[in-house]
Every structure is written in structure tokens, then in C-alpha cells.
C-alpha atoms as one frame of an Amber mdcrd trajectory, in Angstrom:
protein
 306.252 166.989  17.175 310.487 167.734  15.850 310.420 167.772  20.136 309.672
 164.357  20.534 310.905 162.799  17.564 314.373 164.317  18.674 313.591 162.601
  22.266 313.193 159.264  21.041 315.648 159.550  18.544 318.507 162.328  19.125
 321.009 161.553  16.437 318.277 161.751  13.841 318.651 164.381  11.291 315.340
 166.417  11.344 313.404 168.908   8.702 310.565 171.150   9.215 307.591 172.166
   6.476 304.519 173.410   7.060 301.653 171.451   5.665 298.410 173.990   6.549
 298.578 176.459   3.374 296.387 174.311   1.600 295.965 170.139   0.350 297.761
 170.553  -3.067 300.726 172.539  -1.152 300.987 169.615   1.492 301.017 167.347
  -1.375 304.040 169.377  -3.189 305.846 169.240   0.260 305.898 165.373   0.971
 307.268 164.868  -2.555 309.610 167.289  -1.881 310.479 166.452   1.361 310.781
 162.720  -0.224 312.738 163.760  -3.917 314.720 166.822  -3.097 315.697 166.494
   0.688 315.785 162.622   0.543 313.856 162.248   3.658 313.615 158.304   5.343
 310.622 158.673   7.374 307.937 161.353   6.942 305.697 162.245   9.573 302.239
 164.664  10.192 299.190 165.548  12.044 297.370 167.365   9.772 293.349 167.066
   8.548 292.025 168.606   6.086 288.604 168.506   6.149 287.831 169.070   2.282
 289.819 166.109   1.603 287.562 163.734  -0.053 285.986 161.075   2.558 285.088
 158.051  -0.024 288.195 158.500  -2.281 291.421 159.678  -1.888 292.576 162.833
  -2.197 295.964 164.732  -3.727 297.691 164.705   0.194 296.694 160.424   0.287
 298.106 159.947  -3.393 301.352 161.774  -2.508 301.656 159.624   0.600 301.358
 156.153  -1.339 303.670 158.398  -3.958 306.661 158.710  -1.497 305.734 155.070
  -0.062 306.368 153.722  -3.248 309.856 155.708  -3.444 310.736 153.606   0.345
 309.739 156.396   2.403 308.188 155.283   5.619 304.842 157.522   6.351 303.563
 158.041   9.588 300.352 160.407  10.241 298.149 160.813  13.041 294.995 159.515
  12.959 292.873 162.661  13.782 291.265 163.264  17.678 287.333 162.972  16.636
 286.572 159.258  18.395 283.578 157.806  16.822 281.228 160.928  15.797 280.255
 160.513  12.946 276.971 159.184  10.494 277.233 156.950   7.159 274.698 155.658
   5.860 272.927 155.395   1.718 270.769 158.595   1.237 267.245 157.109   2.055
 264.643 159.700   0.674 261.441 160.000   1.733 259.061 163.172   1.532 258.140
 165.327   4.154 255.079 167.542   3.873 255.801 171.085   5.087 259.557 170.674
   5.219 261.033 174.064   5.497 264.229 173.460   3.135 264.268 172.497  -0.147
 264.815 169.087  -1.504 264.062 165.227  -0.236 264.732 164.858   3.485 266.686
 161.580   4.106 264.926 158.558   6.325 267.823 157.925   9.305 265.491 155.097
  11.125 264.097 153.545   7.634 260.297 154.019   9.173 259.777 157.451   8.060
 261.969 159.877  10.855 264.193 162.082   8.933 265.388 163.871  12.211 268.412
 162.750  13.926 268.851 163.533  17.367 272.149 164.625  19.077 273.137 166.073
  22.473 275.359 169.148  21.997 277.564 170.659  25.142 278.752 174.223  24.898
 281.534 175.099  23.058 282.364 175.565  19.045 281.225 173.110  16.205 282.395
 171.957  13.006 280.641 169.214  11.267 281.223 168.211   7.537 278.976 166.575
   5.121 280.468 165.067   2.481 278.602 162.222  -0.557 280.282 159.366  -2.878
 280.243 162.017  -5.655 282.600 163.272  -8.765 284.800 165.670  -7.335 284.926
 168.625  -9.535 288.616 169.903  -7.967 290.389 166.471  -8.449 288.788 166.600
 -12.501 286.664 164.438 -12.405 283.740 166.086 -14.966 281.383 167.054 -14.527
 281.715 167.046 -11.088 279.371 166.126  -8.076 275.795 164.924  -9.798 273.838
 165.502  -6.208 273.618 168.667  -4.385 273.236 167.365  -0.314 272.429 169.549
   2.735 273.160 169.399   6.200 271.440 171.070   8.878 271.106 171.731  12.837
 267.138 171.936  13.994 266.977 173.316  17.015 263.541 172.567  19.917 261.965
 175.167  18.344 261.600 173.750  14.696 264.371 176.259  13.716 266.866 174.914
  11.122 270.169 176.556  10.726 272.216 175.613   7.574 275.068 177.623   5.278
 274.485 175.354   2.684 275.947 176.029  -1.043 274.703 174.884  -4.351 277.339
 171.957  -5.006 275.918 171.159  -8.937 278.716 169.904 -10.688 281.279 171.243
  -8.268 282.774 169.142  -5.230 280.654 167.081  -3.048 280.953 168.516   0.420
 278.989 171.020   3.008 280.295 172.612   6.157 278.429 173.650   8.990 279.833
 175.192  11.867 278.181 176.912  14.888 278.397 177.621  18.386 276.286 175.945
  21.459 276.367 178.704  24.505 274.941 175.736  26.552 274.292 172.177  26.428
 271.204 171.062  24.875 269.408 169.015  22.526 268.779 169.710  18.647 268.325
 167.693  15.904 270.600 166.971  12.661 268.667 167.127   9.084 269.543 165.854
   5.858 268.164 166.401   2.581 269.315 166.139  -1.579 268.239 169.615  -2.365
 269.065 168.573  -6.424 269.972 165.670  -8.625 271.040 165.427 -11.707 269.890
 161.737 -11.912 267.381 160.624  -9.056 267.423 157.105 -10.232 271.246 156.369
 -10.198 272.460 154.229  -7.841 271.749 154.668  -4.252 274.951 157.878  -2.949
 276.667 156.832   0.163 276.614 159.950   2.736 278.696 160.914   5.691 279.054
 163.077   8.512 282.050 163.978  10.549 282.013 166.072  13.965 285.873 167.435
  13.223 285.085 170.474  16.417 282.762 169.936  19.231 280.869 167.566  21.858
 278.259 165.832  20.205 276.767 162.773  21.296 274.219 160.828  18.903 271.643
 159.554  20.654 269.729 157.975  17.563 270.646 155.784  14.664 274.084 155.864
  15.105 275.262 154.238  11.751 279.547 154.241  10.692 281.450 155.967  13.269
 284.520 155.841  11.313 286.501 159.183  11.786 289.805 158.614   9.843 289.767
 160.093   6.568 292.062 162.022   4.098 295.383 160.984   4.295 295.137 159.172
   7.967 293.491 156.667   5.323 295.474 156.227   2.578 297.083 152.877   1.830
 300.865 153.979   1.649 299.829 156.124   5.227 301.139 154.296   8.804 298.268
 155.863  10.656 298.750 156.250  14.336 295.950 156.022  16.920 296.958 157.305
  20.874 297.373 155.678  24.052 297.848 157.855  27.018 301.329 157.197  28.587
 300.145 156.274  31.859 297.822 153.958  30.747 300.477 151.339  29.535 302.166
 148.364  30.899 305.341 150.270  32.651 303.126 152.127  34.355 301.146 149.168
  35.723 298.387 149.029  32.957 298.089 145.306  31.843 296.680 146.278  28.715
 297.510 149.593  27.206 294.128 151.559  26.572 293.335 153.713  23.634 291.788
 157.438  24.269 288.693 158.218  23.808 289.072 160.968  21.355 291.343 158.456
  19.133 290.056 158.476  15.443 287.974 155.350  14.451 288.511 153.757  11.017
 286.207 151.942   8.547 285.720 154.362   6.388 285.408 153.199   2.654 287.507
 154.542   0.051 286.812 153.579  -3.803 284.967 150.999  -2.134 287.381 149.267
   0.264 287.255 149.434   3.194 290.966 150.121   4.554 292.631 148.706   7.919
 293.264 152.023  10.063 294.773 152.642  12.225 297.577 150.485  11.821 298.850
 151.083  15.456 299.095 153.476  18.453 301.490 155.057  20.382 301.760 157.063
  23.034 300.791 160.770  24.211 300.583 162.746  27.354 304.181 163.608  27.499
 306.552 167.002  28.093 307.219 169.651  25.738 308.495 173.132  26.160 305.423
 174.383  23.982 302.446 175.840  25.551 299.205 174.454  24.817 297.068 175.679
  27.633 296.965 171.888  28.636 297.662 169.970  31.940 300.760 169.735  33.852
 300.209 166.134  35.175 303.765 166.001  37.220 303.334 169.039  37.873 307.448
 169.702  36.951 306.740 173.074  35.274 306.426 171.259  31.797 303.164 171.202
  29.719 301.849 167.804  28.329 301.440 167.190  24.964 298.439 164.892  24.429
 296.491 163.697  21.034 297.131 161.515  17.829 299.575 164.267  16.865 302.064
 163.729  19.952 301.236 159.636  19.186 302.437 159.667  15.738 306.093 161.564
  16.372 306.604 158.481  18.640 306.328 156.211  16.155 308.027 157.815  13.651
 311.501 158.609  16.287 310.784 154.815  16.828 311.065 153.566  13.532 313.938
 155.688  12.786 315.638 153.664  15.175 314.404 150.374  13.820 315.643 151.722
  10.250 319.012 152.491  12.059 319.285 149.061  13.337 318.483 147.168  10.110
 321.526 149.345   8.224 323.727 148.718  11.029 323.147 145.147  11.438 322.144
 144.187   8.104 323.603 146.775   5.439 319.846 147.164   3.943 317.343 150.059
   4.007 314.434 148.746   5.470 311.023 149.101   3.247 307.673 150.521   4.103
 306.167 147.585   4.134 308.600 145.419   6.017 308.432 148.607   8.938 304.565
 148.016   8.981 304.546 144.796   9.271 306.947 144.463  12.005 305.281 147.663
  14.134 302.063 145.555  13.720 303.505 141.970  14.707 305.610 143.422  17.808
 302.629 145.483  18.862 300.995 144.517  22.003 296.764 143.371  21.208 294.650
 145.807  22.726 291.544 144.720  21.654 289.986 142.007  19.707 292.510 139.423
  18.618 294.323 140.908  16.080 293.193 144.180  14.258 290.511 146.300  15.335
 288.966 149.719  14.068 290.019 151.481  17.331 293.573 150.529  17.958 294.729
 148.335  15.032 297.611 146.073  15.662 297.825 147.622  19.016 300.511 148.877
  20.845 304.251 149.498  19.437 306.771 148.111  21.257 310.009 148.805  19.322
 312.720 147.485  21.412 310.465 143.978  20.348 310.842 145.329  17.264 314.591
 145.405  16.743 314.932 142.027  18.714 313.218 140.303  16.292 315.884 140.951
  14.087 318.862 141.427  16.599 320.346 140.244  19.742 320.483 142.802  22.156
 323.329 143.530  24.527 322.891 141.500  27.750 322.798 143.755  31.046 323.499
 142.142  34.626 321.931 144.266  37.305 322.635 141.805  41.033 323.931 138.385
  41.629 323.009 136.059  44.325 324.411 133.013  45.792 321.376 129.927  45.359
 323.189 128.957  48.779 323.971 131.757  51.074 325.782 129.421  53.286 328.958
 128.812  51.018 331.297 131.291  50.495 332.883 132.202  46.592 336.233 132.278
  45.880 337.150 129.041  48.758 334.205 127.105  47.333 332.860 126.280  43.842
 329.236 128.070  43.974 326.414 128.314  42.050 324.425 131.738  41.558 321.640
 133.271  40.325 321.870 136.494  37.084 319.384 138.985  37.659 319.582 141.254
  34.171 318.227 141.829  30.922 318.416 140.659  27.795 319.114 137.129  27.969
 318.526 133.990  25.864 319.123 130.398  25.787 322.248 131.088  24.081 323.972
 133.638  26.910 327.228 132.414  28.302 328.186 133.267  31.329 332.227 134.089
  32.086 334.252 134.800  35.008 337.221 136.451  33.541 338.033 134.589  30.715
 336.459 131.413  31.566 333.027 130.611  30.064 330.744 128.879  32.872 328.244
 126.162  32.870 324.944 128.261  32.316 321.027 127.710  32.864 318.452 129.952
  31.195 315.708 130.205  33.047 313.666 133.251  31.121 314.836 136.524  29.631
 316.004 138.009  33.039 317.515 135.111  35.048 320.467 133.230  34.280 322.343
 130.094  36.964 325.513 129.832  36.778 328.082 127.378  38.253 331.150 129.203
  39.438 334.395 127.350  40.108 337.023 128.194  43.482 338.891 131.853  42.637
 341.366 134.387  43.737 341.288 137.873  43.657 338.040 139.272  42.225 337.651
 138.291  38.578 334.119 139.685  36.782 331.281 138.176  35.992 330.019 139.233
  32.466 327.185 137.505  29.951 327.886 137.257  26.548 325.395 136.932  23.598
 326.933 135.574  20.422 326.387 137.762  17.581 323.078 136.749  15.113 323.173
 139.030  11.973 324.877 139.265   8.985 327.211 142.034  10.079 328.357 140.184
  13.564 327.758 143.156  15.401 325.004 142.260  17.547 324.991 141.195  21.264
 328.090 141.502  23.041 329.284 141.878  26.450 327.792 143.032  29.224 328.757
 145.166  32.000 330.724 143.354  34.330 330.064 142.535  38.361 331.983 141.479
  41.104 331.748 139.374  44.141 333.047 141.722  46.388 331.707 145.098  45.145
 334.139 148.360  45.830 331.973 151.293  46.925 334.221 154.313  45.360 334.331
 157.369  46.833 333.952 160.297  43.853 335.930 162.853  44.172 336.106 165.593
  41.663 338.636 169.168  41.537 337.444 171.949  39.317 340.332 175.087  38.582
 338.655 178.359  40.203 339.065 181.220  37.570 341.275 183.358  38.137 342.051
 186.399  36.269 344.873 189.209  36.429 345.942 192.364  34.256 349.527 192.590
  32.664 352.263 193.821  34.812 349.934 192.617  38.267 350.996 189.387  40.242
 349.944 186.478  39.687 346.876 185.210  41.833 347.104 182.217  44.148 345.736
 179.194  42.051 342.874 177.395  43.709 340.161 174.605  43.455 337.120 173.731
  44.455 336.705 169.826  45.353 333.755 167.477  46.138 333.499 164.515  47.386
 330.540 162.249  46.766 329.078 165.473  45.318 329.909 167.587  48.948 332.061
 170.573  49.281 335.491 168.993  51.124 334.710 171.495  53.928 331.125 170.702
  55.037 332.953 166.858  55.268 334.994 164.685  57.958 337.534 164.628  54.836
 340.932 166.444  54.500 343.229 167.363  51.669 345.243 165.097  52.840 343.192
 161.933  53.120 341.986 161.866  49.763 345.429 162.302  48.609 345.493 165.598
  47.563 347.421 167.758  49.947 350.218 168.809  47.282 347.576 169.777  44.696
């Protein structure tokens, strides 16, 4: 992740803590990181999957802590799609049931089996109710005791389920499928402390594995724990070469990109917020494809997505305090990541990619003008020649607005905007070869915006390079003193494998 934050943003000043030694340790380091190292822009990729689902937990209240203290929060918003069950426990009673307790209805008409296609490979799926959580202090603690477990085509039901009485609200079952197959998942309230409270909201999340549910799919929300919170700017993935510059017209989210929904205190929270991109280099080895095939792995998942956006908006926080003299806020960040975010989806937010996709150079030139850049010229009449005759031409370049002048030296030209990449301009009779630059007037506060742009000519030099590099030499005391030589190039050649001398390049008494 420090890898491609540096990438996008090289001058920023970067810190490393781990966040896996537990929740309340994670916690301790984002205030820290926030407090004592004074840290702009936070960023992880870390789940924990004991976090409370239907609340939030000590990692999402230290996030909307350091939010509130003007620390921008980005997180990744996990790599577990859409698997995943919510639904109210529906109990109904099933004569013979192996397990103890009151099996829960999935369809509503009486089938309290579930079934799921399972390829081979390792599983984690945790079950988790709207309960007291016992850790967080909430007494008594959880007032239901559910159970979660895998039924295989033989009627066999495999469960590790603990007695949750008045303790936190949350069952893990993990297993391994040797080869793809069919089973079925169970449910069941193996205690209550008070059967006829209100209906408990349950939920399922498939954090490890390939499970497809091929009945009553209900929820499919996947982001949880901090990816949730409301300080959090949760970041869903879109692979690189699935975005406009690489001929995509719409960017496209992966597949294994968290889905949100999920309700917390009983809101249901807009996440993700965005996505960004993944699939690109590192030097770290993770066993995964080498798409270029240039001897570097990519990096793919919500956690290479969200480093993005956080070297991005250290940029955009850059540009506000150079332009404006202000810190940008959280909340003003958000809001323009969301707004200069290319829609993905449904008009405006979605569950699966938010706002959409970041675009960050939109970003600062909302709020800036950018430097123009001229990349060709062209006469709009080939036939008359500049310099004799006045002409007009066409600006091929970047950056441009209806407020671009255009100059030839020092003299500002009658100018056209045509769109953000073409200018016309009418140029009077020259002599000599003066430049033609655009200018953008500066915008902001600070008057340091726009600018000049790189200049071009009529009549374009093609320069020869030529570069001379000192050979070492070396000698001992009292020995003579070597012959001093150089190596030269030319155009990136060795002199002797050209049709060049010393002496035409102007070097012969070097």
C-alpha cells in the first residue's frame, strides 16, 4: 500500500503501523497516528471479522474520532462481493432436528435449509445477530445464543458453535471443501433469554471461500466494521484496465468488490463512497499475475484501490493549501471525490460502486485552473505561408478554457475556444521565429494557478543531443598523470559507431 501511495504521490511524507494485533490496538493506532504523529490522511485494508456487523465497533468509532479531528480516512472496502444472508430470525420447529434450538424459516413456507454451491478451497463464514455486545459493555450482553451450520448430502451437520449467553453475539465457522459440491447452510437460536422480544436481525458473511447461494438470497451487503463507519471514505475497486484510458467507456467494478447496505444502529449507511483502481506493479510478491509480463507482480483488491485514493487526495489537500491557504476538511474531500467521480452505475449512488469512479485531476480543476499544455499546431489553410502572411491556426493541447489567450511572443492573439483541447488562433505577418504559448489567467485566491505553457514554434529545430561524461581515471602518488579522456554520445550513440567527428560537433579541442 506505502508503494503506491508513494507512486501517486512522491513528496508525501509517509508512516507505517500495523493494524492486525487486535481491534482495540488498531483503534489506539489511528488516534495515535491522528494526535501524536499529526497524520492528514489515514489509510487501511484491514477486516476484522469480530467487529460488530449491526453497530459499530471500537476501530469505526476511532475512524469518525480522527474524522472529527480533520483527518481524511480512507479504507478498503473488503474483497467478499455479495455473499452474504440477512434476514429477521424466522423460527419455526423442526421435528427430529439434530441440533439444539429453533431452526430458522429462510423461504417463509417452512424450509429451514439453505442451499449453497461450495468449490474447493478454505472457508470462513461468520454469523453474527442485532445483539448487546458483551466486549463493547453493553450488559448483560447478547440475550440470544444463534448457530450456524454446514449440512452436508448426507444429513451431516458440521458446526463449532459456542454458548454466546450474555457474551458477544457472533459464531465462526470455518472449514475446508476438497472438491466442489453442494451442502446446505442451517440456522437455529439454540437459547433466548426472551423469545418474545422483538424480532433479532441475523447475518451471514462468506469473509474466505467460493460460495454461491442458490436459494433465498436475502442482503448481500459485505461491508462491515470500519469499511462502514460514517467518518470512513470506503473504497470499492476497479481493475485498471477496465477504465476509460484504456478504452473502457465506463469503468467496471470487480466482482469480488464489497457490497454495502448493511444497517448499523438502524441506518442504513451509503458505502462505498467510491472506487479506485487496482491491478497495478509492486515489488512485493503475492503469488499473483504478471499481466505485462515486465517481471513485476500486480497488486489487485480493495486494498491496492484504497492507497490510490488516499495518494490522490493527498494531492487534492496539497492543492487546496497551495492555492487557497486552507486545510481541506473531510467532508469537503468526500464530497468532491464523489461529485468528480465518473457514474458507473445507476444515476448517482449505488451499493456496488458508490459515486463511481475518482477522477482527481477533475477534482483539483474544480477548484483550480490548470496549466495549459500545447502539444502541435496546424495551419486551417495549408496553402499560406506564416511569417509573409497573417494566418490563422489550429492549438492542439490540454487544458484549455474559454478564457486561454493565445500569444506570439509578447503579443496576445485573437483566440477561439472550441473545447478543452483545441484553440484558433489568428496570427499576424512575423520575423524570425517568435513562440507560440497559451496562457490561463490565474482563478484562486493565491494567483498561482494557470500559467504559461510550453512554448512552440513555426519552424521547429530538431537538436542534435550530445552529451561528454569524464572517464575515471585514477593514479598513485609519485606516478604520472594519466591521459584525461571522455566518452561522448550523440543522440544517445557512441561518437564512433557514428558518421560524426570530434570535430563536427565542435569538440575537437576538448
Amino acid at each position: 500500500m506505502m508503494q503506491i501511495v508513494h507512486d501517486i504521490a512522491p513528496g508525501a511524507e509517509l508512516e507505517f503501523r500495523t493494524g492486525f494485533i487486535s481491534p482495540g490496538d488498531f483503534a489506539d493506532g489511528i488516534q495515535e497516528m491522528a494526535q501524536q504523529d499529526s497524520c492528514d490522511i489515514i489509510v487501511d485494508d484491514v477486516t476484522f471479522i469480530t467487529e460488530p456487523f449491526f453497530q459499530d465497533g471500537v476501530v469505526s468509532k476511532a475512524v469518525d474520532f480522527v474524522k472529527d479531528l480533520g483527518v481524511s480516512y480512507f479504507t478498503s472496502a473488503g474483497n467478499f462481493g455479495n455473499r452474504s444472508y440477512e434476514s429477521e430470525f424466522n423460527p419455526m420447529t423442526v421435528t427430529g432436528l439434530p441440533v439444539p434450538g429453533v431452526a430458522h424459516d429462510f423461504s417463509g413456507t417452512g424450509d429451514y435449509k439453505q442451499r449453497v454451491n461450495l468449490q474447493a478451497g478454505s472457508y470462513t463464514i461468520v454469523l453474527q445477530w442485532e445483539d448487546s455486545v458483551y466486549s463493547l459493555g453493553q450488559l448483560p450482553g447478547a440475550k440470544n445464543d444463534f448457530d450456524i451450520y454446514l449440512v452436508d448430502n448426507s444429513g451431516n451437520y458440521f458446526g463449532l458453535n459456542r454458548k454466546n449467553d450474555f457474551e458477544d453475539p457472533i459464531e465462526v465457522l470455518p472449514f475446508v471443501v476438497r472438491a466442489a459440491t453442494t451442502a446446505d447452510i442451517v440456522i437455529t437460536r439454540a437459547w433466548s433469554a426472551d423469545v418474545a422480544s422483538a424480532p433479532v436481525k441475523i447475518k451471514y458473511v462468506v469473509f474466505r471461500g467460493d460460495l454461491t447461494i442458490n436459494e433465498y438470497p436475502s442482503g448481500g451487503s459485505t461491508i462491515i466494521g470500519q469499511a462502514n463507519a460514517t467518518g470512513a471514505m470506503t473504497v470499492g475497486a476497479v481493475r485498471y484496465t477496465k477504465t476509460p484510458l484504456f478504452g473502457a467507456l465506463i469503468p467496471e467494478a470487480e466482482t469480488f468488490s464489497s457490497v454495502g447496505g448493511t444497517s448499523s444502529s438502524g441506518v442504513i449507511r451509503n458505502k462505498p463512497d467510491f472506487c479506485a483502481p487496482d491491478g497495478g506493479n509492486t515489488s512485493v510478491n503475492f503469488y499473483s499475475k504478471d499481466l505485462e509480463l515486465d517481471g513485476l507482480y500486480n497488486f489487485y483488491g480493495t486494498s491496492a484501490a484504497a492507497p490510490h485514493a488516499a495518494g490522490a487526495a493527498a494531492l487534492i489537500l496539497q492543492a487546496k493549501k497551495k492555492f487557497f491557504s486552507v486545510k481541506m476538511i473531510p467532508d469537503d474531500m468526500r464530497n468532491l471525490l464523489q461529485s468528480t467521480a465518473i457514474d458507473m452505475g445507476p444515476s448517482g449512488f449505488d451499493f456496488t460502486t458508490g459515486y463511481g469512479f475518482i477522477q482527481p485531476a477533475d477534482a483539483i480543476n474544480s477548484f483550480a485552473e490548470p496549466m495549459p499544455l500545447i502539444s502541435s499546431l496546424a495551419l486551417v489553410d495549408s496553402n499560406v505561408l506564416p511569417g509573409y502572411n497573417p494566418v490563422d491556426i489550429s492549438i492542439t493541447g490540454s487544458y484549455f478554457s474559454d478564457e486561454t489567450q493565445v500569444l506570439l511572443g509578447s503579443t496576445v492573439l485573437t483566440t477561439s475556444y472550441v473545447d478543452d483541447k483545441h484553440l484558433l488562433a489568428n496570427v499576424p505577418a512575423f520575423t524570425g521565429n517568435p513562440a507560440i504559448v497559451a496562457y490561463n489567467p490565474p482563478t484562486v485566491p493565491n494567483n498561482n494557478d494557470g500559467g504559461f505553457s510550453n512554448p512552440k514554434y513555426f519552424n521547429e529545430t530538431v537538436k542534435t543531443h550530445v552529451s561528454v561524461k569524464a572517464d575515471n581515471k585514477y593514479k598513485k602518488y609519485g606516478e604520472k598523470i594519466p591521459e584525461f579522456t571522455a566518452t561522448v554520445l550523440v543522440d544517445g550513440i557512441p561518437l564512433s559507431s557514428t558518421n560524426w567527428t570530434l570535430s563536427d560537433i565542435g569538440l575537437d579541442s576538448l
